[in-house]
N, C-alpha and C positions, 0 to 999 in steps of 0.2 A: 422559451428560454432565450435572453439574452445573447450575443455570440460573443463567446470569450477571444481574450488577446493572444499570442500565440505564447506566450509565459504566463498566464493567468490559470491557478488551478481552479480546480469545481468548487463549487462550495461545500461544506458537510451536510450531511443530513440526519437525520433523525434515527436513533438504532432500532423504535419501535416501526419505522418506515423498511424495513428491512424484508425481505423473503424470510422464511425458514433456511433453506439453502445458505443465504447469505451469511444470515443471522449464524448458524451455526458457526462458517468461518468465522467472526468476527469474534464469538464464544471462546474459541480455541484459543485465539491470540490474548484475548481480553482475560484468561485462567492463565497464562504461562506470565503477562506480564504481572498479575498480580501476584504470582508464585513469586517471582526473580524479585519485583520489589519489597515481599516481605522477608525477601533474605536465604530463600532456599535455595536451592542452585539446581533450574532446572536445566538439561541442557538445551544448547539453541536451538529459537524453533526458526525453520526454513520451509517457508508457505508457498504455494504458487496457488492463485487463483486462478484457473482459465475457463475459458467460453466465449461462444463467439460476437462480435460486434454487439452493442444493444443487450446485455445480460444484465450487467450490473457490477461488475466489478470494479468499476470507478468507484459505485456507493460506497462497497466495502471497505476500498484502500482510504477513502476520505474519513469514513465512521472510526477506524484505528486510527487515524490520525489524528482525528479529534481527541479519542483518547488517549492518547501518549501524551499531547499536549496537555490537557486537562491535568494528567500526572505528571507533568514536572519534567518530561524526560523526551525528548522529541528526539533529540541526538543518537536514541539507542534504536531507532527504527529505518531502516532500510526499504526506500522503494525502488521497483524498478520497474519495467512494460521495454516490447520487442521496440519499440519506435519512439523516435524522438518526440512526435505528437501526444501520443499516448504517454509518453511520459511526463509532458510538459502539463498535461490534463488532471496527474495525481501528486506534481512537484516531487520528482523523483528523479532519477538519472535513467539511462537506455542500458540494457544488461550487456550490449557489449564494452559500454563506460565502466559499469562495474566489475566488470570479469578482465577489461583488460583486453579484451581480444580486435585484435587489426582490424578495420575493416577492409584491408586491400590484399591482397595474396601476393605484393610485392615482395620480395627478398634482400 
């Protein structure tokens, strides 16, 4: 593999390249978005994929992303990962970007 830039995300891959494990996340997201786009109202889904370094959870965040994009709709998905690296790996923000939260315990 090539070595990415340090703002370069992964590239996608293939859903039938997937674990089962994986695969299943990917199921879940991939039924609720088609739910929400054909108009039902499901409520939000709020995912954490974790495990540790070398799993695959990059696969995963990239596979939804390609499908969000595929559908029209990129705008309505939220990434995020503990670190800046790791976030820059799935084009995403850092969850303390997202949540708001300080990084210094200044007052």
């Amino acid at each position: 593999m090539d070595s990415l830039g340090p703002e370069e995300a992964l590239p996608p891959v293939n859903v039938a390249d997937l674990r089962a494990d994986q695969f299943r996340a990917y199921d879940i997201i991939a039924w609720h978005l088609e739910q929400t786009l054909s108009g039902q109202h499901p409520p939000p889904l709020r995912m954490i994929i974790y495990g540790e370094g070398g799993t695959g959870k990059s696969r995963v965040i990239q596979s939804v992303t390609e499908l969000f994009a595929a559908a029209n709709c990129s705008e309505m998905l939220v990434k995020s990962a503990y670190t800046g690296i790791a976030a820059s790996l799935i084009d995403g923000k850092t969850t303390h970007t997202l949540g708001h939260v300080p990084l210094s315990s200044n007052k």
